[in-house]
Biopython code that builds the backbone (N, CA, C, O; Angstrom):
import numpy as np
from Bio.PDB.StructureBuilder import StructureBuilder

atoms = [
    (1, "UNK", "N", (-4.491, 12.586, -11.211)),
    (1, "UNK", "CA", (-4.094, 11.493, -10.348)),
    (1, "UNK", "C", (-5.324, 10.645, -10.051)),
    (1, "UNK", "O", (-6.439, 11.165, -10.031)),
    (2, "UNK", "N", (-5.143, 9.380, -9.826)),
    (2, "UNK", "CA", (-6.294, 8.483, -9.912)),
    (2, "UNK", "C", (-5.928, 7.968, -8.806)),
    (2, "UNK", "O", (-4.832, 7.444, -8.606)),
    (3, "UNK", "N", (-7.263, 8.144, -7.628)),
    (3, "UNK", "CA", (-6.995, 7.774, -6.334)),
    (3, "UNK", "C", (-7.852, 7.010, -6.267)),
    (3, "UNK", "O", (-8.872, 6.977, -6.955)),
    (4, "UNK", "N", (-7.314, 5.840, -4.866)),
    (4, "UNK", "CA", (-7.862, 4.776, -4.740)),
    (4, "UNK", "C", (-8.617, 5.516, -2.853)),
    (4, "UNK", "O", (-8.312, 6.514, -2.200)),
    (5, "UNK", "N", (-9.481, 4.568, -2.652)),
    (5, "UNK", "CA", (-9.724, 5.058, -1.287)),
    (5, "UNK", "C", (-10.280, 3.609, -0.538)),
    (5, "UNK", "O", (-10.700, 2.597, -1.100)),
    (6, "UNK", "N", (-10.106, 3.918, 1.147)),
    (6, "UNK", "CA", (-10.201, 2.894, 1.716)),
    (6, "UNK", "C", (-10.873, 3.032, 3.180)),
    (6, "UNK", "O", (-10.082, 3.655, 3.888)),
    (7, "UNK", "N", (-11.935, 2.713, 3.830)),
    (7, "UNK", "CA", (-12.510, 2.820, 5.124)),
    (7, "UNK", "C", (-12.222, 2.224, 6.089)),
    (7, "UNK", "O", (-12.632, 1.064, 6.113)),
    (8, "UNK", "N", (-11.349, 2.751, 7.388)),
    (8, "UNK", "CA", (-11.257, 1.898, 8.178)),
    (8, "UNK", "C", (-11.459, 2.230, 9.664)),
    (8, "UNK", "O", (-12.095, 3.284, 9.687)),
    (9, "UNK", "N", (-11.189, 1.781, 11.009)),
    (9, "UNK", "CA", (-11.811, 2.337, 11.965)),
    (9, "UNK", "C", (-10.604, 3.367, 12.439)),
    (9, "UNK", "O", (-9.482, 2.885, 12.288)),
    (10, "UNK", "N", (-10.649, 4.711, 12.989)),
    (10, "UNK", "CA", (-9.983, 6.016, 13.715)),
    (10, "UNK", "C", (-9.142, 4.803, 14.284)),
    (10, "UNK", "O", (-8.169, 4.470, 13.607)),
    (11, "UNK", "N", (-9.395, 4.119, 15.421)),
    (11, "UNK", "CA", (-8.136, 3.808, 15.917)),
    (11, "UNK", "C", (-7.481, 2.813, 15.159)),
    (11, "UNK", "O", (-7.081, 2.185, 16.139)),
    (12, "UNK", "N", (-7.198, 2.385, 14.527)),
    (12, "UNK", "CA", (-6.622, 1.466, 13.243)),
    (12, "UNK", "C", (-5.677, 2.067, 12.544)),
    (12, "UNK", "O", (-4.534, 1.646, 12.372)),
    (13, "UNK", "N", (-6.103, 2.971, 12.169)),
    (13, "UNK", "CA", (-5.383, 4.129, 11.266)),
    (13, "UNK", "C", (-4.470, 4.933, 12.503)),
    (13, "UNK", "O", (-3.240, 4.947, 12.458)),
    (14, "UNK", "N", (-5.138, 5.499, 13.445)),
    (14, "UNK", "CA", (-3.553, 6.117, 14.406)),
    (14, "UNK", "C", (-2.518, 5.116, 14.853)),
    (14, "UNK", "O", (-1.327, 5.404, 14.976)),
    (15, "UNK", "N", (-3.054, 3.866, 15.102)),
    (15, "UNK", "CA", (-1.892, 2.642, 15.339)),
    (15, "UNK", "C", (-0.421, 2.991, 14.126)),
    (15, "UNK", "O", (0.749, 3.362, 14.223)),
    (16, "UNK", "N", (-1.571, 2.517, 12.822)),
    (16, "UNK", "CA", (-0.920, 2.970, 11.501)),
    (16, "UNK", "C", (-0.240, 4.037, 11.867)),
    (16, "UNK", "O", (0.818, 3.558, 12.275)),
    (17, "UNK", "N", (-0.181, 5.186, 11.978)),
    (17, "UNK", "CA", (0.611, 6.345, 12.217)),
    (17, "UNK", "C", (1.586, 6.461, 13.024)),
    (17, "UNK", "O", (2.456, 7.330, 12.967)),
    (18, "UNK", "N", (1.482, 5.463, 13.936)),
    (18, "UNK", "CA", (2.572, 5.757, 14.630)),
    (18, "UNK", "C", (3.612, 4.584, 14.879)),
    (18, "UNK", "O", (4.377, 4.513, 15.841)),
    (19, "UNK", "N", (3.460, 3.367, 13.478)),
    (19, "UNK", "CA", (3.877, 2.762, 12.828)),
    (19, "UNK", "C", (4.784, 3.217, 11.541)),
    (19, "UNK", "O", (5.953, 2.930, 11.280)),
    (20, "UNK", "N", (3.904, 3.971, 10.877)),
    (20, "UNK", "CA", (4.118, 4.110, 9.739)),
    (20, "UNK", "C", (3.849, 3.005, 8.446)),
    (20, "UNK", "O", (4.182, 3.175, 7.273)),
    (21, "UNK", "N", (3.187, 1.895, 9.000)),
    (21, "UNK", "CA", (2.312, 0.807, 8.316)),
    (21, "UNK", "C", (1.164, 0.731, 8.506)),
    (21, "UNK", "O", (0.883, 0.432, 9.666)),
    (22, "UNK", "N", (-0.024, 0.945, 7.546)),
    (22, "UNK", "CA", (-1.299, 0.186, 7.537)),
    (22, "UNK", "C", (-1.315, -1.294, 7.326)),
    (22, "UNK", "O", (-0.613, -1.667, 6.386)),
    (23, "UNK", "N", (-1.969, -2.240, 8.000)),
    (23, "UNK", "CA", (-2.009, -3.647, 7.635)),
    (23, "UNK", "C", (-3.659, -3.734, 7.285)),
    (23, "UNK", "O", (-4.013, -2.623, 7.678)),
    (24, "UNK", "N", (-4.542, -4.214, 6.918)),
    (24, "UNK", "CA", (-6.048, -4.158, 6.466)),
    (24, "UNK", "C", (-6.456, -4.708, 7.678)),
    (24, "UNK", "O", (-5.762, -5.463, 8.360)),
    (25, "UNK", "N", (-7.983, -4.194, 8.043)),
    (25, "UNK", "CA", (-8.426, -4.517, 9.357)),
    (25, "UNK", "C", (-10.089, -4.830, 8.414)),
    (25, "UNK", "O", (-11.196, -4.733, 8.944)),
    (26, "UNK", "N", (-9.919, -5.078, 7.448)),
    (26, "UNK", "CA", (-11.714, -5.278, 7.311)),
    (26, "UNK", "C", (-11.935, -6.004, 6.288)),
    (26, "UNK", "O", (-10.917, -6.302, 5.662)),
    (27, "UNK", "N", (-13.264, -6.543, 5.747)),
    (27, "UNK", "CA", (-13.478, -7.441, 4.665)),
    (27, "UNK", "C", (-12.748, -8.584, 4.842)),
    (27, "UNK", "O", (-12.323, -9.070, 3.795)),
    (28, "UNK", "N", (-12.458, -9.197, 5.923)),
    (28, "UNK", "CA", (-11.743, -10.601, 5.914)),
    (28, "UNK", "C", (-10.483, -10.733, 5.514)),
    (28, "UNK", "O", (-9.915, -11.825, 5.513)),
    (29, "UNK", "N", (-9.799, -9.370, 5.049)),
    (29, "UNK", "CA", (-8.591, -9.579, 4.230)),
    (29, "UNK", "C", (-7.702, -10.136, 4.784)),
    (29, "UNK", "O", (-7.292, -10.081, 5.943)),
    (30, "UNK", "N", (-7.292, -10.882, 3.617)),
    (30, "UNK", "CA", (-6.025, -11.757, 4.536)),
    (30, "UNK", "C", (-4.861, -11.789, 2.771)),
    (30, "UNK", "O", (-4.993, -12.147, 1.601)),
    (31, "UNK", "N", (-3.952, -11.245, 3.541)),
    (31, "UNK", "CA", (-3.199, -11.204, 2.341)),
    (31, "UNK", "C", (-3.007, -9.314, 1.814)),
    (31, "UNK", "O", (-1.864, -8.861, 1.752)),
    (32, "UNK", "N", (-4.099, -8.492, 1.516)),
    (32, "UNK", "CA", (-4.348, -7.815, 0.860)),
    (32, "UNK", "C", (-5.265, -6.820, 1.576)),
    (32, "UNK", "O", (-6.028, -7.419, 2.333)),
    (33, "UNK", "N", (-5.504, -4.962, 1.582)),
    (33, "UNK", "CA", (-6.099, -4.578, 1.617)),
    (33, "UNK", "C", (-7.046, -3.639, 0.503)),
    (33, "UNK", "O", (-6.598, -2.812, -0.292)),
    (34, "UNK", "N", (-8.537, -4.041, 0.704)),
    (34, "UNK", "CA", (-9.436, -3.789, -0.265)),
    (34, "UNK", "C", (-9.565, -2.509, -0.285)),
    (34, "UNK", "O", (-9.810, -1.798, 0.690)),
    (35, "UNK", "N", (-9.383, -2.120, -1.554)),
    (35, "UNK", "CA", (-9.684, -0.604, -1.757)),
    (35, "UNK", "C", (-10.849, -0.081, -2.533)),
    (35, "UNK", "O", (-11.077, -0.847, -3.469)),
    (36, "UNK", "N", (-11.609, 0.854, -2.505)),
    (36, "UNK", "CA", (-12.121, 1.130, -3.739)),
    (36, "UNK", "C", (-11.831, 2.170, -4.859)),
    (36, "UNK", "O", (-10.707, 2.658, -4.971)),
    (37, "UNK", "N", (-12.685, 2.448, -5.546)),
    (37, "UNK", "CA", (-12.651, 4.131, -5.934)),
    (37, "UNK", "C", (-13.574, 4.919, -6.199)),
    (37, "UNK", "O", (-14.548, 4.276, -6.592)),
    (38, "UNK", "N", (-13.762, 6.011, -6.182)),
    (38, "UNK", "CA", (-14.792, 6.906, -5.219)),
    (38, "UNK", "C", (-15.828, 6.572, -6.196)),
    (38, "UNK", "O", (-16.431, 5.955, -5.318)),
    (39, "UNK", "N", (-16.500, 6.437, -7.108)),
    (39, "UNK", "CA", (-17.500, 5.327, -7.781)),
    (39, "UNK", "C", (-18.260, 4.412, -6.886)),
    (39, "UNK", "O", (-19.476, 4.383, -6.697)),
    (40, "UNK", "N", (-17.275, 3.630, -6.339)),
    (40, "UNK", "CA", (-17.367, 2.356, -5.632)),
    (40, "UNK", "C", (-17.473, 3.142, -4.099)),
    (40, "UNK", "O", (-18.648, 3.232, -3.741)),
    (41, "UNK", "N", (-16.865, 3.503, -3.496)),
    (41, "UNK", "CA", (-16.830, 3.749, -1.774)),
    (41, "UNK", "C", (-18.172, 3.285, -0.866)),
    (41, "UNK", "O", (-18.329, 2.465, 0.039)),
    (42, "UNK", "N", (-19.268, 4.451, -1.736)),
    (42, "UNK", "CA", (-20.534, 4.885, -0.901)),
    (42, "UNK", "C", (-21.225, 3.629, -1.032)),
    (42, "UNK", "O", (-22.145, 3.495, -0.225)),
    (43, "UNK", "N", (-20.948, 2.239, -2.184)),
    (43, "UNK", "CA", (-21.753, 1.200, -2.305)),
    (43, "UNK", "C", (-20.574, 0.035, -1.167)),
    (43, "UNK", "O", (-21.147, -0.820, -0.492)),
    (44, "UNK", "N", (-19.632, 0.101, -1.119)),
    (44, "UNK", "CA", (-18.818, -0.601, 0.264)),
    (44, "UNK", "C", (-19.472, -0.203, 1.198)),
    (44, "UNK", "O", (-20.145, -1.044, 1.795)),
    (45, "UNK", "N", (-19.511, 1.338, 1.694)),
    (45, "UNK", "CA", (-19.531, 1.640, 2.905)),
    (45, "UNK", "C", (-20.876, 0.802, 3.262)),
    (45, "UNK", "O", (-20.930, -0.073, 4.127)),
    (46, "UNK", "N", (-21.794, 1.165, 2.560)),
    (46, "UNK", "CA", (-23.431, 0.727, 2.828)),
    (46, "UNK", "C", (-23.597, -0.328, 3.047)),
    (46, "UNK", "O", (-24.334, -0.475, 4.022)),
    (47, "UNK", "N", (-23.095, -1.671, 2.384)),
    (47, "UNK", "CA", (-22.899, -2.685, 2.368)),
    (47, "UNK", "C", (-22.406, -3.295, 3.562)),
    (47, "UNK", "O", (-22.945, -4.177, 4.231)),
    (48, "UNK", "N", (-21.117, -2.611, 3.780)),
    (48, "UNK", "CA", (-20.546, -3.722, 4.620)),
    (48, "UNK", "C", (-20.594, -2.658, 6.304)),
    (48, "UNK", "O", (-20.442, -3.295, 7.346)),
    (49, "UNK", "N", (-20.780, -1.304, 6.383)),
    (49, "UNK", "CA", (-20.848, -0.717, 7.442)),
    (49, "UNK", "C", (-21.532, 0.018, 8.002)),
    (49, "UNK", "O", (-21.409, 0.701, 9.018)),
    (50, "UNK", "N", (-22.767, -0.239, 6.840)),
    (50, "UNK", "CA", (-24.170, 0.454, 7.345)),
    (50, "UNK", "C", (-24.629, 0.863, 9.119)),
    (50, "UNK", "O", (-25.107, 0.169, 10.016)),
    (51, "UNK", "N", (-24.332, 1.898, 9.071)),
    (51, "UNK", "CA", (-24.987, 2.718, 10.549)),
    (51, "UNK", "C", (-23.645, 2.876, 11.348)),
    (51, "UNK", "O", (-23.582, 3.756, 12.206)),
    (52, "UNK", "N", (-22.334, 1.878, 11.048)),
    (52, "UNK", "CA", (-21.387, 2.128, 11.688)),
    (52, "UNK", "C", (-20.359, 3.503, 12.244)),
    (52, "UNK", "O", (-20.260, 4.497, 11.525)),
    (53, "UNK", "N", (-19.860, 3.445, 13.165)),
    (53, "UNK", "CA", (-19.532, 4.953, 13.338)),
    (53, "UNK", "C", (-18.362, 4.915, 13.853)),
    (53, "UNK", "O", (-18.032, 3.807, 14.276)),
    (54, "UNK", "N", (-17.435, 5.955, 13.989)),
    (54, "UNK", "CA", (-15.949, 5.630, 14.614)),
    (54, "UNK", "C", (-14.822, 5.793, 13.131)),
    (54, "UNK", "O", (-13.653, 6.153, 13.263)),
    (55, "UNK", "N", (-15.252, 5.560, 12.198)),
    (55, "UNK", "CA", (-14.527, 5.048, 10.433)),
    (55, "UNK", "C", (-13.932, 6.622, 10.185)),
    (55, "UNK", "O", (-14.157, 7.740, 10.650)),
    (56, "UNK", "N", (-12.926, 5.948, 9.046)),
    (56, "UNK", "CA", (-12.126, 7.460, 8.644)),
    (56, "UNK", "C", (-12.040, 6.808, 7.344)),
    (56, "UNK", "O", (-12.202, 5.596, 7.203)),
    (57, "UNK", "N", (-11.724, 7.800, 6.177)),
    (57, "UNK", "CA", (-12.091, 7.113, 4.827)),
    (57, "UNK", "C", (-10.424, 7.845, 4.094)),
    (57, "UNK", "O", (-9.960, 8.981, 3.988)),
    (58, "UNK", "N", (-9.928, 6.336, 3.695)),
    (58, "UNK", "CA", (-8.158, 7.322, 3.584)),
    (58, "UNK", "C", (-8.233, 7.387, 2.349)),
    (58, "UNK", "O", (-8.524, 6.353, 1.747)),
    (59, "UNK", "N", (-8.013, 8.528, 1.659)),
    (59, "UNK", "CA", (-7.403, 9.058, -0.149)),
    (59, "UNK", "C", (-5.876, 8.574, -0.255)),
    (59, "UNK", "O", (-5.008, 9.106, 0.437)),
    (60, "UNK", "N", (-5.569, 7.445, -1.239)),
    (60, "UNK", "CA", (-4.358, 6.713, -1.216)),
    (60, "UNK", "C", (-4.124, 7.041, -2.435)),
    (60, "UNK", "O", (-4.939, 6.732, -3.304)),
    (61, "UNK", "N", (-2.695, 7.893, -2.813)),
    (61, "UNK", "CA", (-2.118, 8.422, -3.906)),
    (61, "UNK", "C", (-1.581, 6.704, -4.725)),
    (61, "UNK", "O", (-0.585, 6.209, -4.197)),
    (62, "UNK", "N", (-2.115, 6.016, -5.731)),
    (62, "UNK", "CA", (-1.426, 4.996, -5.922)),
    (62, "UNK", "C", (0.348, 5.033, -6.194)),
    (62, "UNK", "O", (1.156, 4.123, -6.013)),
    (63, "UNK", "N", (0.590, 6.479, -6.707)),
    (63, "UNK", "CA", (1.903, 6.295, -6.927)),
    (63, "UNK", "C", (2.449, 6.206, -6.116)),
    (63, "UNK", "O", (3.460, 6.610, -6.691)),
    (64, "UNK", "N", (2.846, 5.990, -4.972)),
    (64, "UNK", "CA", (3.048, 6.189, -3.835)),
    (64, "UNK", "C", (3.248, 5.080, -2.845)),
    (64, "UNK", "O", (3.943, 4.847, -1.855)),
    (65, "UNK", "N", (1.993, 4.307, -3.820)),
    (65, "UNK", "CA", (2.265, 3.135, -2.970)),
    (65, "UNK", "C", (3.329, 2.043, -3.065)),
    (65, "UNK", "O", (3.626, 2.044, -4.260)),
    (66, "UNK", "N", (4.119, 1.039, -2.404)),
    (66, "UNK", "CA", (5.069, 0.693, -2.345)),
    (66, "UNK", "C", (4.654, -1.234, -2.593)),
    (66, "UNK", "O", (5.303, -2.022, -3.281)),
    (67, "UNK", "N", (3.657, -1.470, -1.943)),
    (67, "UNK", "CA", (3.252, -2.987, -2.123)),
    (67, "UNK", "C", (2.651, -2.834, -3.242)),
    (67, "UNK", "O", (2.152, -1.762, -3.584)),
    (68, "UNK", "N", (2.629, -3.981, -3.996)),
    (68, "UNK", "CA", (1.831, -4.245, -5.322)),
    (68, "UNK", "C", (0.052, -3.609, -5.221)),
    (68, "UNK", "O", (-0.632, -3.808, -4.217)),
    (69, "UNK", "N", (-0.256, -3.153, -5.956)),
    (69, "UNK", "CA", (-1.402, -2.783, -6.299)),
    (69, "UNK", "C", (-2.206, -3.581, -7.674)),
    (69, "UNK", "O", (-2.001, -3.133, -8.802)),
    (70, "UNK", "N", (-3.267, -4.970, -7.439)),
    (70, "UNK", "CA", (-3.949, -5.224, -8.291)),
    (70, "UNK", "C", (-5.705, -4.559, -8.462)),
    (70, "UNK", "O", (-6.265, -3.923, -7.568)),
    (71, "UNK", "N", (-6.151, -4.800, -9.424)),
    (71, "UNK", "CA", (-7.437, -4.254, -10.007)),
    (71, "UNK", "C", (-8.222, -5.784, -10.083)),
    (71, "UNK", "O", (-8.261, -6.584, -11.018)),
    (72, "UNK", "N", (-8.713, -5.842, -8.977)),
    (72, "UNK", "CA", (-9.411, -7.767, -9.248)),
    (72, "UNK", "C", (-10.892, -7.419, -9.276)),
    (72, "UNK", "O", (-11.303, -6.317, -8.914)),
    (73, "UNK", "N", (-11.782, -8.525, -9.776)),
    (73, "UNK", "CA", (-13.144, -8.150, -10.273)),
    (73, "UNK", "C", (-13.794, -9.173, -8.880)),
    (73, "UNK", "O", (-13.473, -10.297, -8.494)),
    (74, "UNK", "N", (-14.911, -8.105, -8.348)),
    (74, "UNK", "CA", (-15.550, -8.297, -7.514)),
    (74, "UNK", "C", (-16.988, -9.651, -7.384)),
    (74, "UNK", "O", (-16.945, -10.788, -7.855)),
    (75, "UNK", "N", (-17.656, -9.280, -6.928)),
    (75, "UNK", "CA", (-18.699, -10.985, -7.249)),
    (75, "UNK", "C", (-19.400, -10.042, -8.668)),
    (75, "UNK", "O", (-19.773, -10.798, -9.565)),
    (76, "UNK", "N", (-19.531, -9.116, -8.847)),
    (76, "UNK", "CA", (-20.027, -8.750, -10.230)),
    (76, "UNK", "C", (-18.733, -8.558, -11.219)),
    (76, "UNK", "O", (-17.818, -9.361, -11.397)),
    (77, "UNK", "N", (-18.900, -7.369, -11.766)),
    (77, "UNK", "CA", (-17.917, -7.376, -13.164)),
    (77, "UNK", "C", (-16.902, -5.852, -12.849)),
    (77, "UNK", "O", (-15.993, -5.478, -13.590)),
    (78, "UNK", "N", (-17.286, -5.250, -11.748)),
    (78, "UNK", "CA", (-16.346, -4.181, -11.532)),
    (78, "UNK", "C", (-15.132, -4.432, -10.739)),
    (78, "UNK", "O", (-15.028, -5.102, -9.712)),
    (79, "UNK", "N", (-14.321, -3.848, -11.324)),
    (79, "UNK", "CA", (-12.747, -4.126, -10.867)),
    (79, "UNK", "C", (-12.496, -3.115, -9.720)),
    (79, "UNK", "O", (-12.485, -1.898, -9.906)),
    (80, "UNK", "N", (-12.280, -3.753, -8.430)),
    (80, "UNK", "CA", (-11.634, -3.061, -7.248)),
    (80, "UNK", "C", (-10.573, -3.202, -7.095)),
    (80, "UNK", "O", (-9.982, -4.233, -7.417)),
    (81, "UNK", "N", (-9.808, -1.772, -6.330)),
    (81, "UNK", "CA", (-7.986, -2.228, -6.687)),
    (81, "UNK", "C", (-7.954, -2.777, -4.963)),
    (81, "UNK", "O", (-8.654, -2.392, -4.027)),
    (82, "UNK", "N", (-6.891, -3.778, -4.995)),
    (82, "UNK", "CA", (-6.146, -4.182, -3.419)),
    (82, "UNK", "C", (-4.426, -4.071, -3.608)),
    (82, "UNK", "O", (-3.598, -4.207, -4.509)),
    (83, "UNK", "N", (-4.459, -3.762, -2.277)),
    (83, "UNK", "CA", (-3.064, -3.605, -2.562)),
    (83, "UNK", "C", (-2.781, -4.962, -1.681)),
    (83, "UNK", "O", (-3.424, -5.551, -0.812)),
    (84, "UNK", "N", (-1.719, -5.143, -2.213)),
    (84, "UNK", "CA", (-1.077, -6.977, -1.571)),
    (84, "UNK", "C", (-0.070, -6.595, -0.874)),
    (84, "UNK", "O", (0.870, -6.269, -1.598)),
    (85, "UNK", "N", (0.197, -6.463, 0.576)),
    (85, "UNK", "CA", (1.241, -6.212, 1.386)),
    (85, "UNK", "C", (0.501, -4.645, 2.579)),
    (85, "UNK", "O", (-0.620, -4.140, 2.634)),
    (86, "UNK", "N", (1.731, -4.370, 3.298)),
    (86, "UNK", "CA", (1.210, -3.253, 3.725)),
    (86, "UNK", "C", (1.055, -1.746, 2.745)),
    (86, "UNK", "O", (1.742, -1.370, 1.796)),
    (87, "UNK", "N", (0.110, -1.231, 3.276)),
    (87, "UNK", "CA", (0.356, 0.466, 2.906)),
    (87, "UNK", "C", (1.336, 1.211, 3.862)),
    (87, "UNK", "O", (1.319, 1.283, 5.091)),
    (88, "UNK", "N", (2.101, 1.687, 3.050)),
    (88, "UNK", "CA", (3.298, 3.020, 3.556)),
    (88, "UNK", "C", (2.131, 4.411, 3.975)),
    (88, "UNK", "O", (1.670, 5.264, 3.216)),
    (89, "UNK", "N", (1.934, 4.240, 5.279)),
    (89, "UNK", "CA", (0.989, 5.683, 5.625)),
    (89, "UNK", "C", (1.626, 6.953, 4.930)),
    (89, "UNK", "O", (1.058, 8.012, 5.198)),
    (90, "UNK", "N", (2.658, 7.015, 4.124)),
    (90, "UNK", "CA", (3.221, 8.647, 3.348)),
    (90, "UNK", "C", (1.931, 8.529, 2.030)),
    (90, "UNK", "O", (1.263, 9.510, 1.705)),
    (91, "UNK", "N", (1.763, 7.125, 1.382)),
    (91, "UNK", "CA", (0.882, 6.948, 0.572)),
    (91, "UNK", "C", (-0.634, 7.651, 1.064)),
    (91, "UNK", "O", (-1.507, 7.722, 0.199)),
    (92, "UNK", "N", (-0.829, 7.986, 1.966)),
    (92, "UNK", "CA", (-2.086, 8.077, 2.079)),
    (92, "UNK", "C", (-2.199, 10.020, 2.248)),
    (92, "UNK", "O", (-1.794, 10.694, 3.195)),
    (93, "UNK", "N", (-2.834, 10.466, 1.071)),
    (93, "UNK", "CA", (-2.841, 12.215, 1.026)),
    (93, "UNK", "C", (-3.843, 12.335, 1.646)),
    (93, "UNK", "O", (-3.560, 13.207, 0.826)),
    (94, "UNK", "N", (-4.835, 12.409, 2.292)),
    (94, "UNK", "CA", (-5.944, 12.791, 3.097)),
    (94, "UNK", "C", (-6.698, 11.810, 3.621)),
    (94, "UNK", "O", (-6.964, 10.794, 2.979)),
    (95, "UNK", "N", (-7.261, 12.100, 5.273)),
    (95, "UNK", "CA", (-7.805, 11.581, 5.906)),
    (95, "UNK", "C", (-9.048, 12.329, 6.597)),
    (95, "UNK", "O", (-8.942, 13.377, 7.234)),
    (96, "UNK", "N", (-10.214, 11.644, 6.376)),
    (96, "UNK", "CA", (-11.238, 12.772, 6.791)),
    (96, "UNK", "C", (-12.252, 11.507, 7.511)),
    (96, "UNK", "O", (-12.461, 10.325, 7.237)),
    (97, "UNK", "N", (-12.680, 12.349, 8.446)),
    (97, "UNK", "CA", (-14.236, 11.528, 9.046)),
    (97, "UNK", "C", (-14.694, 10.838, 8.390)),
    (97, "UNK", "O", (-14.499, 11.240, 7.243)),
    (98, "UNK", "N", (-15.436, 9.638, 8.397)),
    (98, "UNK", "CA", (-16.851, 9.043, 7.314)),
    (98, "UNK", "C", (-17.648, 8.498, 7.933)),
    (98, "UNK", "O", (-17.724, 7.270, 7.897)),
    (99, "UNK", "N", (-18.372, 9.157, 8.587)),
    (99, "UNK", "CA", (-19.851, 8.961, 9.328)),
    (99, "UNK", "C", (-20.881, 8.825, 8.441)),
    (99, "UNK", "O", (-20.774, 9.398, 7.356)),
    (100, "UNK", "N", (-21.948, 8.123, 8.707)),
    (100, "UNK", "CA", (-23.168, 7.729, 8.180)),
    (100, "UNK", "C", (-23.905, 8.844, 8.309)),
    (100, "UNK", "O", (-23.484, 9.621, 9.166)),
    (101, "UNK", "N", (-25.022, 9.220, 7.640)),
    (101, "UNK", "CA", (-26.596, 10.021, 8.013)),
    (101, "UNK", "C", (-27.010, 9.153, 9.044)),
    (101, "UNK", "O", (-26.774, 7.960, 9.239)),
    (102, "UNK", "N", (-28.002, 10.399, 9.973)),
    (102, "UNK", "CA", (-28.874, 10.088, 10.317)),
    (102, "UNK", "C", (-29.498, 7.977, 10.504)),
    (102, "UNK", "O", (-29.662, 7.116, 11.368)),
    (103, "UNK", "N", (-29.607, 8.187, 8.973)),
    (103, "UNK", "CA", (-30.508, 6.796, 8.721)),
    (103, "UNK", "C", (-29.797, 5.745, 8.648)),
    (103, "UNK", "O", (-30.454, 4.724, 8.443)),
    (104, "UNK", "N", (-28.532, 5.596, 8.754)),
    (104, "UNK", "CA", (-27.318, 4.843, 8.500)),
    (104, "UNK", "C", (-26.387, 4.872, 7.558)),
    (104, "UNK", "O", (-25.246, 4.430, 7.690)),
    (105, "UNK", "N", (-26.868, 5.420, 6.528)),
    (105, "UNK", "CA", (-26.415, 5.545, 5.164)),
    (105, "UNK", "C", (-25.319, 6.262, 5.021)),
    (105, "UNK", "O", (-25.229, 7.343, 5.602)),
    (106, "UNK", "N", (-23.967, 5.623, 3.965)),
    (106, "UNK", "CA", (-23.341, 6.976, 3.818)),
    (106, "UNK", "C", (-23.179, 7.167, 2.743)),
    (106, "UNK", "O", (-23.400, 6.180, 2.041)),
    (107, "UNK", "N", (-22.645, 8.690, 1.857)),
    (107, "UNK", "CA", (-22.897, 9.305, 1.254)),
    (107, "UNK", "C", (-21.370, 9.851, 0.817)),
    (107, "UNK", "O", (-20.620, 10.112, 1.757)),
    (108, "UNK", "N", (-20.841, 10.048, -0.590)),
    (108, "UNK", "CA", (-19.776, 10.273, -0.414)),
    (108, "UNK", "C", (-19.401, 11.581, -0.315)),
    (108, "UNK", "O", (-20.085, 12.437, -0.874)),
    (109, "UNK", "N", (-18.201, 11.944, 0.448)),
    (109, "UNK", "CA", (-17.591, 13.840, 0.977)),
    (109, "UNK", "C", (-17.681, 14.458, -0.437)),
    (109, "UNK", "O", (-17.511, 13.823, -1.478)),
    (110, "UNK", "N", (-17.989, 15.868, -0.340)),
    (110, "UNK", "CA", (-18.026, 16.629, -1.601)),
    (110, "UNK", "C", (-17.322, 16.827, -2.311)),
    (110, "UNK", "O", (-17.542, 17.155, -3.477)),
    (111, "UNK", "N", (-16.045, 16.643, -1.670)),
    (111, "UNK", "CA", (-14.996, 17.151, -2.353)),
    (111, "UNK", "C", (-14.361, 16.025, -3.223)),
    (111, "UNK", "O", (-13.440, 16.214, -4.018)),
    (112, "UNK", "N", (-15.016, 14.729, -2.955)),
    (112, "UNK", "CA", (-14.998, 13.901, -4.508)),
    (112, "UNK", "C", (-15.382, 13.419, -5.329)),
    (112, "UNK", "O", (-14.970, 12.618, -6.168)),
    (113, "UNK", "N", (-16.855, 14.259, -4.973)),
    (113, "UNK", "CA", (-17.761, 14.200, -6.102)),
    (113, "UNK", "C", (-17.012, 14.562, -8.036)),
    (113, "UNK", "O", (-17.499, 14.336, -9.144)),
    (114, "UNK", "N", (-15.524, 15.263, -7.543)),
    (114, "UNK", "CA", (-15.251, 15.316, -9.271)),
    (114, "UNK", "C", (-14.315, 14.804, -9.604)),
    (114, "UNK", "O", (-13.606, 15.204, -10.527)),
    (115, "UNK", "N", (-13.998, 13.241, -8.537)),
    (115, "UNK", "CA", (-13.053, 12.356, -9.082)),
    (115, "UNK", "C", (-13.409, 11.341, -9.819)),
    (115, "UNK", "O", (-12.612, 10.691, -10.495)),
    (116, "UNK", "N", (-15.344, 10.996, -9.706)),
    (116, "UNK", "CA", (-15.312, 9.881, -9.943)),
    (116, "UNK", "C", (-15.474, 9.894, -11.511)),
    (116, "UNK", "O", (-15.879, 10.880, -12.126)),
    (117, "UNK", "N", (-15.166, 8.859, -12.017)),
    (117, "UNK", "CA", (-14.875, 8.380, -13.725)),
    (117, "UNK", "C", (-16.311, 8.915, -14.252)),
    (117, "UNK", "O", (-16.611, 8.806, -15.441)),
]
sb = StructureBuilder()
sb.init_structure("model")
sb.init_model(0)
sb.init_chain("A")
sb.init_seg("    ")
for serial, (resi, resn, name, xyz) in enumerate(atoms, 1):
    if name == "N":
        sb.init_residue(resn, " ", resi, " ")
    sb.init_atom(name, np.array(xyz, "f"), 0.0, 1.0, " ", f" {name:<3s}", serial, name[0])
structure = sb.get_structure()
């Protein structure tokens, strides 16, 4: 299974839950929420949320998902998937902490170190 993943803030995501809709709360999205894949995550997180704290990092089964899912190419040449509409929170198989180190930095959870391509 080829999972997409997505960072957003703890309370964002329980709203989501007790909705049962994610709507995107970050990267300006309008229209669409930006996803990556675990390749990509640890260079988002750094980028855009360096030292930030409070974030939960969701594992989104694509099959699962119900709004369109595109693969669009970023200001370089790698393709990030967004999904266009809301996410169905059943789509989303795991939710775990994603805190920074120490130094701000984050680093991706171990346990997907053997997803990435």
């Amino acid at each position: 299974m080829n999972l997409i993943l997505h960072i957003t803030r703890l309370e964002q995501w329980k709203q989501a839950e007790s909705t049962g809709i994610y709507k995107g709360d970050t990267l300006s999205s309008d229209g669409f929420i930006h996803c990556s894949s675990p390749q990509q995550v640890v260079k988002v997180a750094n980028a855009v949320y360096h030292g930030q704290r409070g974030l939960v990092l969701l594992t989104i089964n694509p099959s699962k998902v119900r709004s369109e899912i595109r693969f669009e190419k970023s200001e370089g040449r790698e393709l990030y998937p967004h999904i266009y509409g809301p996410l169905n929170v059943d789509a989303v198989v795991k939710v775990r902490s994603f805190e920074p180190n120490r130094d701000g930095k984050f680093i991706l959870p171990a346990e997907l170190e053997d997803t990435r391509e």
